[in-house]
C-alpha positions in Angstrom: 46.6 33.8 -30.6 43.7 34.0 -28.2 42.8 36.5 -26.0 43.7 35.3 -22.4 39.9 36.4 -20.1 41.3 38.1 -17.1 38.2 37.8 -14.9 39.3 34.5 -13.5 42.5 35.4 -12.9 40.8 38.4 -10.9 38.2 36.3 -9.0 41.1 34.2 -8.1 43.5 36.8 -6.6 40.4 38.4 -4.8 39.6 35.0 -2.9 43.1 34.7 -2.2 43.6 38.0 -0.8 40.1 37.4 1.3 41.3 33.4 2.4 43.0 34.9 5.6 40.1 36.8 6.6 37.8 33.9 5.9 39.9 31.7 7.8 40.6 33.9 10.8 36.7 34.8 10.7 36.1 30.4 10.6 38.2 29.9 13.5 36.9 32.7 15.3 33.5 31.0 15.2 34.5 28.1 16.3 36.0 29.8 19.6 32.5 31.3 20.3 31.0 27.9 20.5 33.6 26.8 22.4 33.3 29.5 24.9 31.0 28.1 27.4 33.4 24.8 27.8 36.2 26.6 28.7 34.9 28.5 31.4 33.4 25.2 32.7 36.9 24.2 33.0 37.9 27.4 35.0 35.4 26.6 37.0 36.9 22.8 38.2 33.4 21.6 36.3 35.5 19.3 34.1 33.1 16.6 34.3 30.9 18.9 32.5 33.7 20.6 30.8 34.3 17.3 29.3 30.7 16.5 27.7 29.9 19.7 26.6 33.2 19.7 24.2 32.3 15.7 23.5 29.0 16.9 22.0 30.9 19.7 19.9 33.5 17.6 18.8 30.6 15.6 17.6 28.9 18.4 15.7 32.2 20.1 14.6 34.9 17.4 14.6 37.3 19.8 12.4 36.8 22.5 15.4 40.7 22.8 16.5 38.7 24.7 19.7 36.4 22.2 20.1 39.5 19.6 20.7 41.4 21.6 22.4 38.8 22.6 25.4 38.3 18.5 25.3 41.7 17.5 25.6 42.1 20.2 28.5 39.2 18.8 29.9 40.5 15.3 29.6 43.4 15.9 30.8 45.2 15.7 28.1 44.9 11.6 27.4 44.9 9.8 24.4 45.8 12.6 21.7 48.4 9.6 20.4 46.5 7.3 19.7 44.2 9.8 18.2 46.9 11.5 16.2 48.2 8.4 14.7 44.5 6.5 14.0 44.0 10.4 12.4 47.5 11.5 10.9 47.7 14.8 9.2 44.2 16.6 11.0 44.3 20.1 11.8 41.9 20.1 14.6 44.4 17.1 16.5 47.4 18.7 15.7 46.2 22.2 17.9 45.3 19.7 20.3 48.7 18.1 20.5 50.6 21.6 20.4 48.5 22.8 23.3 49.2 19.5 25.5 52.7 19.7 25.4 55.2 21.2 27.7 57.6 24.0 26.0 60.4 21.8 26.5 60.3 18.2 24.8 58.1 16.1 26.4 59.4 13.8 29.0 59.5 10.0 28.1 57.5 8.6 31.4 54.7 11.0 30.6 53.6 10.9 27.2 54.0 8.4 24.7 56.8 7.6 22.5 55.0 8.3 19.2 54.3 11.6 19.9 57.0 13.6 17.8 58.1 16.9 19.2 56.3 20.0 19.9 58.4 22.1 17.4 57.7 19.0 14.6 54.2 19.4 15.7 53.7 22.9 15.2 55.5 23.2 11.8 53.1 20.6 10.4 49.7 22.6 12.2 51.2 25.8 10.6 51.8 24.1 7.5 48.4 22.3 7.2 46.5 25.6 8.8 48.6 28.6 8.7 45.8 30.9 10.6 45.2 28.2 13.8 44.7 30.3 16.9 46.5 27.3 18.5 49.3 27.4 16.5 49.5 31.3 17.1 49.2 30.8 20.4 51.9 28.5 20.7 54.2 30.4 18.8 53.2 33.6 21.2 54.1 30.9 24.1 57.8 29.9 22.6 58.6 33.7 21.9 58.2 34.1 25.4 59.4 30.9 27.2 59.4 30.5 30.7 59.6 34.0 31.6 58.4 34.9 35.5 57.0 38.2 35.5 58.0 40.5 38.0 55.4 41.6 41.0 55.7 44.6 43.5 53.3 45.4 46.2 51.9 49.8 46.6 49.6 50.8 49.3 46.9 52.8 47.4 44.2 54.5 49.4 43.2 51.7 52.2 44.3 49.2 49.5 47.3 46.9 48.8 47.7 46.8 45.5 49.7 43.9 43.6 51.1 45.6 40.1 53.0 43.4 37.2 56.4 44.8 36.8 56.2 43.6 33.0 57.9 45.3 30.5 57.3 45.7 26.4 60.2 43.9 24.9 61.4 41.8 22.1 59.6 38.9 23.2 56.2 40.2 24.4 56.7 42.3 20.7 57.5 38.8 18.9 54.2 37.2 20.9 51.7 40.1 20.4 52.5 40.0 16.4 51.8 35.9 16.4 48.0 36.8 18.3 47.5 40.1 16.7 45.0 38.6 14.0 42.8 37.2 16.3 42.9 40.3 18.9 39.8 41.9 17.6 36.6 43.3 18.7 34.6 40.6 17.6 32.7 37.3 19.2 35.4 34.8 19.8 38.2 36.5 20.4 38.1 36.6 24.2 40.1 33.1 25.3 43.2 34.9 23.1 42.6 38.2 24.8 42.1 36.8 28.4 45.7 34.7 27.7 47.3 38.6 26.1 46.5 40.5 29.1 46.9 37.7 31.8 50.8 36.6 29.9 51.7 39.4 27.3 50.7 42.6 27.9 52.7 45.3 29.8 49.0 46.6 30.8 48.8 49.9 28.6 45.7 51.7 27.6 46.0 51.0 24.0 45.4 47.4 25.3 43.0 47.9 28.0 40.6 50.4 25.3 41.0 47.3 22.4 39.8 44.4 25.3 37.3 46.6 26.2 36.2 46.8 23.1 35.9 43.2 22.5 34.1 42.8 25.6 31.2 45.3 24.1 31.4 42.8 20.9 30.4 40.2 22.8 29.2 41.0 26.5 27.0 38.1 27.1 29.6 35.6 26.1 30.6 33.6 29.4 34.4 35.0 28.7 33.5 38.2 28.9 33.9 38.3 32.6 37.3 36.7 33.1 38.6 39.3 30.6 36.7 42.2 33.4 38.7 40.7 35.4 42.2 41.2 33.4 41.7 44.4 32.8 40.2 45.3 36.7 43.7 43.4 38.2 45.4 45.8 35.4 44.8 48.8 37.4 46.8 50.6 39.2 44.5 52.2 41.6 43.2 50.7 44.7 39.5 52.1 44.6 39.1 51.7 41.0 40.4 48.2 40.8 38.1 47.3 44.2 34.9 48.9 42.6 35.7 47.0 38.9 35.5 43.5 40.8 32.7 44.8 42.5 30.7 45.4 39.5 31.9 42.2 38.1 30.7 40.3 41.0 27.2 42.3 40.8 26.5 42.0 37.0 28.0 38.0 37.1 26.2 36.3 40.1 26.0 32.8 38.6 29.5 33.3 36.5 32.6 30.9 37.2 34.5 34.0 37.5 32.6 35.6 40.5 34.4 33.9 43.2 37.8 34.8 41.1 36.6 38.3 41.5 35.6 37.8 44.9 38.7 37.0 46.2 40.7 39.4 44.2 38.5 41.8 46.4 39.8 40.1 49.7 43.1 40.5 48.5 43.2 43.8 47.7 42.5 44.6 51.7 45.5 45.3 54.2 45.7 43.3 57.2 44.4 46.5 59.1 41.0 45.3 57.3 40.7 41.5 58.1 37.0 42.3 59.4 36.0 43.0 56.0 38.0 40.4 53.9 36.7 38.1 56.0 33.2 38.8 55.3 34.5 38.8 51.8 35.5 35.3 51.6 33.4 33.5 54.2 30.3 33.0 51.6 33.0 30.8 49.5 32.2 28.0 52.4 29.2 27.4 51.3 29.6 26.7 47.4 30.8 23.3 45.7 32.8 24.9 43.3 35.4 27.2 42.2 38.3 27.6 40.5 39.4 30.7 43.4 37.4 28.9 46.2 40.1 26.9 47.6 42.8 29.6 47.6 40.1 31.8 49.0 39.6 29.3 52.1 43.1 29.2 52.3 43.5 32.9 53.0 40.1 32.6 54.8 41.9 30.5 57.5 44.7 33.1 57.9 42.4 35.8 58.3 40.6 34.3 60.8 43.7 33.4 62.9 44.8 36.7 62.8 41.5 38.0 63.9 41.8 35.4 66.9 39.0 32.8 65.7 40.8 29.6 65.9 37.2 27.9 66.0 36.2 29.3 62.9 39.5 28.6 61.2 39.7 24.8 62.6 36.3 24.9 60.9 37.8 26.4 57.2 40.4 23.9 57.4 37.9 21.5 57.7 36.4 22.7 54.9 39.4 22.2 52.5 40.3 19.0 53.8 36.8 18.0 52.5 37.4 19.8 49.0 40.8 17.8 48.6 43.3 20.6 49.5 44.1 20.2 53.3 45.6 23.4 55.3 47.1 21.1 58.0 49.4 23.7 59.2 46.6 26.2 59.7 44.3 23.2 61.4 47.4 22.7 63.9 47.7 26.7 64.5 44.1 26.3 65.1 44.5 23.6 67.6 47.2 25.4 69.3 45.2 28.7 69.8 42.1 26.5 71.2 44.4 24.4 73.6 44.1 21.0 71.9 47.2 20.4 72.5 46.7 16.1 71.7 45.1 17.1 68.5 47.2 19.0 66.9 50.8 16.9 68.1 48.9 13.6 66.6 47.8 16.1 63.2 51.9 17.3 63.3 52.7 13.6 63.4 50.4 12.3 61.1 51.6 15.0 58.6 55.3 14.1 59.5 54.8 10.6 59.0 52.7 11.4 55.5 55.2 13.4 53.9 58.5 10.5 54.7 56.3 7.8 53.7 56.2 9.7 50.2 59.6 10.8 50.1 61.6 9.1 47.3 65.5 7.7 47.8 68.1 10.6 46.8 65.4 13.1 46.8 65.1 16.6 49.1 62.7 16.5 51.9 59.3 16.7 50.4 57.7 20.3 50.4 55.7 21.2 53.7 57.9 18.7 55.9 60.2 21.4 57.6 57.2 23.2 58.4 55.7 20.3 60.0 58.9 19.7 62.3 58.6 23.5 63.2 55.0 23.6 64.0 55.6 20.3 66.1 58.1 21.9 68.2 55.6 24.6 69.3 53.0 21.6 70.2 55.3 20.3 72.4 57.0 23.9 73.3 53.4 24.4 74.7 52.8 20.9 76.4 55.9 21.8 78.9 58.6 19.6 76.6 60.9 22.4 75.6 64.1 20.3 74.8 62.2 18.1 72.0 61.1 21.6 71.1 64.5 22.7 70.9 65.0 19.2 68.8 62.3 20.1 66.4 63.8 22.9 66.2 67.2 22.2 65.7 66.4 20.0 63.2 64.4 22.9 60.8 67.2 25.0 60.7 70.0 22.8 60.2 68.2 21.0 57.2 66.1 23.6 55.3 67.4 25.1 52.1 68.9 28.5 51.9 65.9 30.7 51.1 63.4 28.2 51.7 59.9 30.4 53.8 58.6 28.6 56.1 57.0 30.2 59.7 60.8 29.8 60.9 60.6 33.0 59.4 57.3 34.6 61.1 58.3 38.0 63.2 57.4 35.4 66.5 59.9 32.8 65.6 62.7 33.9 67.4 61.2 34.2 70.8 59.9 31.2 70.5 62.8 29.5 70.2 64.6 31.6 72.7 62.0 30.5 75.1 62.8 26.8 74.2 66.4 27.1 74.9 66.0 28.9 78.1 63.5 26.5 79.4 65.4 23.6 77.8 68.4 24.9 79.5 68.5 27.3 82.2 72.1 26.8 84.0 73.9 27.4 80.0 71.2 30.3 78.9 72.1 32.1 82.1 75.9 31.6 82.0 75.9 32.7 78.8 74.1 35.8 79.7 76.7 36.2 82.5 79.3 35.6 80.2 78.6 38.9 78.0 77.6 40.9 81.3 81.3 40.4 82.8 82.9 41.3 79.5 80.9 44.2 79.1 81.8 44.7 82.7 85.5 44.2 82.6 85.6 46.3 79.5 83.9 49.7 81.1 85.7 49.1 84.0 89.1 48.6 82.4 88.8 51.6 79.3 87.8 53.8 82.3 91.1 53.3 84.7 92.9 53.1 81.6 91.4 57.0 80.9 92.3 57.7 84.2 95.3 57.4 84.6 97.3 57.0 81.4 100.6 58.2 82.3 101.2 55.2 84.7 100.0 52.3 81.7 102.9 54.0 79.7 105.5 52.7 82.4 104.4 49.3 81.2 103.3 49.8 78.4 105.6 46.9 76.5 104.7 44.1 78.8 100.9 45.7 77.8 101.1 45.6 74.5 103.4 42.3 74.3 100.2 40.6 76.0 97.6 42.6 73.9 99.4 41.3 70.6 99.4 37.7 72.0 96.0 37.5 72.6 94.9 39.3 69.6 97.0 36.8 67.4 95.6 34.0 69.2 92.2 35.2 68.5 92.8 35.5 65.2 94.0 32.1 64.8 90.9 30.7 66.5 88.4 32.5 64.4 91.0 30.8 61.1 89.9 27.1 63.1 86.6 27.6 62.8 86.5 29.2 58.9 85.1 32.8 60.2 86.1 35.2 58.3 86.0 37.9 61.1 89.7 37.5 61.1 90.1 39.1 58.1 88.1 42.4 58.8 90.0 45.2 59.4 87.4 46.5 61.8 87.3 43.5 64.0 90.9 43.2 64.3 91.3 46.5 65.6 88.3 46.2 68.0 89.6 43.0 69.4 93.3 44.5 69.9 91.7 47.7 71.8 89.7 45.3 73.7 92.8 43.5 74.9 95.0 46.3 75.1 92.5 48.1 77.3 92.0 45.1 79.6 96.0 44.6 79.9 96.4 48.0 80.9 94.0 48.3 83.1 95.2 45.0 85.0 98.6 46.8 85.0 97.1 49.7 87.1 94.9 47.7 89.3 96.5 45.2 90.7 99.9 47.2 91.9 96.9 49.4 93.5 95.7 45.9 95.6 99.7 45.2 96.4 99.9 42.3 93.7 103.0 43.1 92.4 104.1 42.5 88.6 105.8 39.0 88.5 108.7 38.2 86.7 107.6 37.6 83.3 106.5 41.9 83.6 109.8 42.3 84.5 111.6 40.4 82.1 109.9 42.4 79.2 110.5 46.1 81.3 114.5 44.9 81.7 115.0 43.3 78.8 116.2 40.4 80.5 116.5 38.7 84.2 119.1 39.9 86.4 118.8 38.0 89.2 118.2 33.9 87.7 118.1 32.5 91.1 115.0 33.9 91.6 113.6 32.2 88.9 113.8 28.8 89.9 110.9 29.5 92.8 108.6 30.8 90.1 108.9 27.8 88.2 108.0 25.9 91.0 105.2 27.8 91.3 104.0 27.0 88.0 104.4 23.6 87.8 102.6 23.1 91.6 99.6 25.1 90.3 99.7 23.1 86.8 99.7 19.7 89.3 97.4 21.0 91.6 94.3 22.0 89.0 95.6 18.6 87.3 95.0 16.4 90.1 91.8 18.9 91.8 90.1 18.1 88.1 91.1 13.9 88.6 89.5 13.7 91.6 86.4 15.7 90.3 86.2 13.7 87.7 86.5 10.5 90.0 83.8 11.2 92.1 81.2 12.5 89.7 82.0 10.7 86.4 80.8 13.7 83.9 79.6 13.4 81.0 79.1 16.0 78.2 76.0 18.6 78.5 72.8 18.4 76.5 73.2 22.0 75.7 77.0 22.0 74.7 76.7 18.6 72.8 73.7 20.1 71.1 75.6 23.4 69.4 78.3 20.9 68.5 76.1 18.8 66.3 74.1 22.4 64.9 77.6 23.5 64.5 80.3 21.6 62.6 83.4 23.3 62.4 82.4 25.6 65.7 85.2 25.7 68.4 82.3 23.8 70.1 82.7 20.9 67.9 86.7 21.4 67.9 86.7 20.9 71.4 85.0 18.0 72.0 86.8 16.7 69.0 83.8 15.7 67.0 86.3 16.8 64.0 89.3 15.7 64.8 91.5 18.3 64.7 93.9 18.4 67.3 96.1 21.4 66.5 92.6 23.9 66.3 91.6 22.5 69.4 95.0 23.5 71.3 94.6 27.0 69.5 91.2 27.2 70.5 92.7 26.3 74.4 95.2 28.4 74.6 93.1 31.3 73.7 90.7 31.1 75.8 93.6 30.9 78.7 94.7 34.1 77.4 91.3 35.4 77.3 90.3 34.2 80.6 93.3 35.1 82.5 93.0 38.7 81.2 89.3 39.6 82.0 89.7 37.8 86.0 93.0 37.8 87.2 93.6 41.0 85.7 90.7 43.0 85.8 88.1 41.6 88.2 90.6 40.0 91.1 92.2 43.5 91.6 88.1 45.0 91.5 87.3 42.0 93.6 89.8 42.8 96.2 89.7 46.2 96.1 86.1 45.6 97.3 86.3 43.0 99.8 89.3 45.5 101.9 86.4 48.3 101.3 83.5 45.9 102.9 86.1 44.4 105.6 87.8 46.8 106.6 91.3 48.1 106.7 93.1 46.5 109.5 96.0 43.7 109.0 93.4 40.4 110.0 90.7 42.2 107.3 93.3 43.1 104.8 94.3 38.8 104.6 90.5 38.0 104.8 89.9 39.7 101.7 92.5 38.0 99.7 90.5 34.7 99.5 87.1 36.1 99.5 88.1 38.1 96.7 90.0 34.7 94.6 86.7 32.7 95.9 85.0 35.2 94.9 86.4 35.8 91.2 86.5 31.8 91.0 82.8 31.4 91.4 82.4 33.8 88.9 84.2 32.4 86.6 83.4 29.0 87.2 79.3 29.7 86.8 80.4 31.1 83.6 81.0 27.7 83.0 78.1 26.0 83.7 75.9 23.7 81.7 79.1 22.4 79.3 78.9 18.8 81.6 76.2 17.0 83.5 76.0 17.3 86.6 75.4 20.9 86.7 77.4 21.2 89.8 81.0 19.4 88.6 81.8 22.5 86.6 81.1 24.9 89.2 83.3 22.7 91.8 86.0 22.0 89.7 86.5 25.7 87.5 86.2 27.0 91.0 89.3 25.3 92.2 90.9 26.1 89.4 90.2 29.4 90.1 91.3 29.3 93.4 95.1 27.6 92.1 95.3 30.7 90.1 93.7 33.4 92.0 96.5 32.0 94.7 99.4 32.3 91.8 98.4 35.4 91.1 98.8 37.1 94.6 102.1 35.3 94.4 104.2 36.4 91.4 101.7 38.3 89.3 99.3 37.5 86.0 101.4 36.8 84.1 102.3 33.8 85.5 98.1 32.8 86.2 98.8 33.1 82.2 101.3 30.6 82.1 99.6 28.3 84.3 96.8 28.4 83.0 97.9 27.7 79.2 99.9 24.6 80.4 96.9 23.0 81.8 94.6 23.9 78.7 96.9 22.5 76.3 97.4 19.0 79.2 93.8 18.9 78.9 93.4 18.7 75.1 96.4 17.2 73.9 95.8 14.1 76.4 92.3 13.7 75.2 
């Protein structure tokens, strides 16, 4: 038997054990030379991007780098055809892998013969088992479409922007695939820059090992844009301004010096727009960039906020001629300057832009809401407030929940306060009316109430049989229009103190202006009628004031032929399902819009008949005087008076302006004149009867 010569067998495990290292080291070279083309292409030079890696493909056409950087540069065309003309090549395969999306690649976009990414990737590893590409695809699956977390600290004079990333299974599973080619040696730094920028939590042990490989390799054109990953990594404000700084200094004629440039812009709090200005303004003057356009960007917003609109129509300018168009920051400008023309036919060229590209079954294209809003304050400005209020209007009824646009600014809301008031005056104003009588009414009436409680307790039943009603009704109503304030414990007791308070207080202050308490009072105190003759005039009563407001409304409506407000028909169509909409039967519900009627009867009839008329009268005998002939003067003045009231209240629900005020102050009058007669109660009544007339008859 012969002797088996174990030196091969040695030589053969030693090359073996040193083929990694050989590889890794191969590859690594290759990345070098590479180098320079991909920070062409971070600079948008993919023209030259794309002949410098042309020539190295050339010279190295095994070079997965060198197709790689071409492919980006390239956009990423023809790897098919090149895959399939070349089946089974390394240097394609990385290409491939580094093209495609994480998720399978969709059918319009790529071509049918391209397998999957996964299929892909198994066949790179299998043919090269130590491709960066392949490493760094893996390190891309492990960590999928994870969105890092950002908050924003105020360091020293500086807002800082810090990662909220976090060292867990995935970043663990996608540091092991990169780990071989994280070294301190030439070629490393396109794996480093994508660690720190997509990987790492930002510790020291990683910042200590990058700078390391910086020193490897400091003149390589990467070396920079990995300065700048571990600069954004710190956590201090000075430190991380005086990093880009130096970057900047040291790396005049890098692609990375306007990325640090603006980073430095950035790091400045609005407090400082003098000086981020100055920052960013030498970015109008070069070609390229890859930062220069998002540093014009932030230029323009800077320069608003300093008051420059001139110098920000300019920037805007400037990025409409680079391809990336601020149009909303060119209309701002507009606005500020007084070009008023300008910047409605920019909003409405923009407009039009944005439908025309708009697809069938698709959401409103991005930026189109925005467009609407900045309109509105074009025209807000040029004296048109209700196609303002349109503009308006139509933002805010079709923009998706969370979706930021300048509705949001801190301004916002007065300026569209200011359209509705000039857009409607009469309706703003009663509305502001509205809440100053029922805060009115509701000092007035807890403070007789607090008074004198000892008299509210002799009627206290009729008080709290009417404070029950109208808190029932209320809740009903807010059921008709889907609130859910009818189910809050805290609003139901708020709204049955309310009405309690203004019941009682009608109970003390009308017997104090000799209206007595009508029947219905009585009925509840006695537990029943004694006398039912009497009731026969009171139901006459009733149905003359019901015929009375009935035929004073025809004959309103005869002679002026209304027709429903702007202002109401407006919150009907912004509000669906509101009692605005219910009562102009825009949804068709008959029995919500009854409910919503008779409560605000109820309502109505308990903050003026019983509340202001007796404060009304009272009044008017105080300013008249007390003899007999003053004392029957004040009884009209006083139901004119609470009538007027309540009828401005009204205004701006129907054009003309002036039918509302003429016919809900006849009303009024019908049951100001009921009241004197046989009490609230039966204004009440009255008053329910011709709400529900009204709706149920159409």
């Amino acid at each position: 038997m012969c002797p088996v010569n174990p030196v091969p067998f040695a030589l053969a495990l030693a090359f073996l054990a040193q083929a990694p290292e050989a590889a890794i080291a191969r590859h690594l070279a290759d990345l070098s030379a590479a180098e320079p083309g991909f920070a062409l292409g971070d600079d948008d030079r993919l023209d030259e991007a794309r002949e410098f890696f042309r020539d190295l493909v050339g010279r190295a056409p095994k070079s997965s780098a060198a197709r790689v950087g071409l492919a980006r540069a390239q956009v990423r065309k023809g790897l098919a055809r090149a895959h399939e003309a070349q089946p089974g090549e390394p240097a394609l395969l990385a290409a491939l892998v580094d093209a495609l999306p994480l998720a399978p690649p969709d059918p319009d976009s790529a071509s049918p013969g391209v397998p999957k990414r996964e299929a892909l990737l198994d066949e790179l590893e299998r043919l090269d088992p130590h491709n960066p590409f392949a490493a760094l695809a893996r390190a891309r699956t492990a960590l999928g479409r994870r969105a890092d977390g950002y908050r924003i600290e105020t360091d020293r004079g500086f807002t800082v922007t810090l990662r909220t990333r976090t060292e867990d299974a995935a970043t663990a599973t996608a540091r092991r695939h990169l780990a071989p080619f994280l070294v301190p040696q030439p070629g490393s730094l396109l794996l480093w820059h994508v660690f720190l920028e997509d990987i790492s939590p930002g510790g020291e042990e990683d910042r200590a090992a990058a700078e390391r490989a910086v020193d490897a390799d400091p003149k390589s054109p990467l070396a920079p844009r990995v300065r700048m990953d571990l600069a954004l990594a710190l956590t201090s404000g000075p430190e991380r301004f005086a990093a880009l700084a130096r970057i900047e200094t040291e790396n005049p004629d890098s692609p990375y010096w306007d990325d640090a440039r603006v980073a430095r812009a950035n790091l400045l709090p609005s407090g400082r727009d003098s000086e981020a200005a100055a920052l960013l303004e030498p970015l109008l003057a070069r070609e390229r960039g890859n930062a220069v356009n998002p540093g014009l960007h932030s230029l323009t917003e800077i320069q608003l906020r300093l008051e420059r609109p001139a110098d920000a129509l300019r920037t805007a300018d400037r990025l409409k001629e680079r391809g990336s168009a601020d149009e909303d920051a060119a209309v701002r400008a507009l606005l500020a300057l007084g070009r008023l023309d300008e910047a409605e036919a920019r909003c409405r060229r923009r407009i039009a832009e944005l439908e025309a590209a708009q697809q069938p079954d698709q959401d409103p294209p991005y930026g189109i809401h925005e467009a609407h809003w900045r309109l509105g304050e074009v025209v807000l400005a040029a004296g048109r407030p209700r196609e303002a209020v349109d503009q308006f209007d139509g933002v805010l009824r079709d923009a998706r929940p969370g979706e930021y646009g300048p509705w949001w600014e801190p301004g916002a809301w007065s300026k569209t306060t200011r359209a509705l008031v000039l857009a409607f005056p009469f309706p703003i104003a009663a509305s502001a009316l509205h809440l100053f009588v029922l805060a009115l009414t509701f000092t007035l009436a807890g403070i007789a109430v607090a008074a004198q409680p000892q008299r509210v307790r002799r009627f206290l039943p009729p008080v709290l049989l009417l404070a029950a009603l109208a808190s029932a009704l209320q809740v009903a109503s807010a059921s008709c229009t889907g609130s859910a304030a009818g189910t809050d414990i805290a609003w139901l007791l708020l709204v049955m103190t309310h009405n309690t308070l203004l019941a009682g207080a009608g109970s003390l202050l009308l017997p104090a202006v000799g209206i007595k308490h009508g029947p219905w009072a009585r009925l509840v105190l006695r537990g029943g009628a004694r006398r039912p003759s009497r009731w026969a005039p009171c139901l006459l009563r009733l149905l003359l004031a019901v015929a009375l407001m009935a035929g004073w409304t025809a004959l309103c409506i005869w002679l002026a032929e209304p027709r429903v407000g702007p202002f109401f028909e407006r919150m009907s169509r912004l509000f669906r399902g509101s009692e605005f909409s219910i009562l102009l039967g825009l949804d068709g519900d008959r029995m919500s819009a009854a409910i919503l009627a008779v409560t605000a009867a109820v309502r109505e009839e308990l903050v003026f008949r019983f509340v202001l008329l007796g404060i009304f009268l009272w009044a008017a005998r105080r300013v008249l005087g007390r003899g007999t002939a003053a004392r029957a003067r004040a009884a009209p003045v006083a139901v004119l008076a609470v009538g007027l009231v309540w009828a401005v209240i009204h205004a701006g629900m129907v054009e003309p302006e002036w039918f509302k005020i003429v016919q809900v102050t006849g009303i009024g009058a019908v049951l100001g004149w009921l009241t004197l007669r046989q009490g609230a109660g039966s204004a009440v009544i009255a008053h329910v009867a011709f709400n529900l007339t009204a709706v149920l008859s159409g």
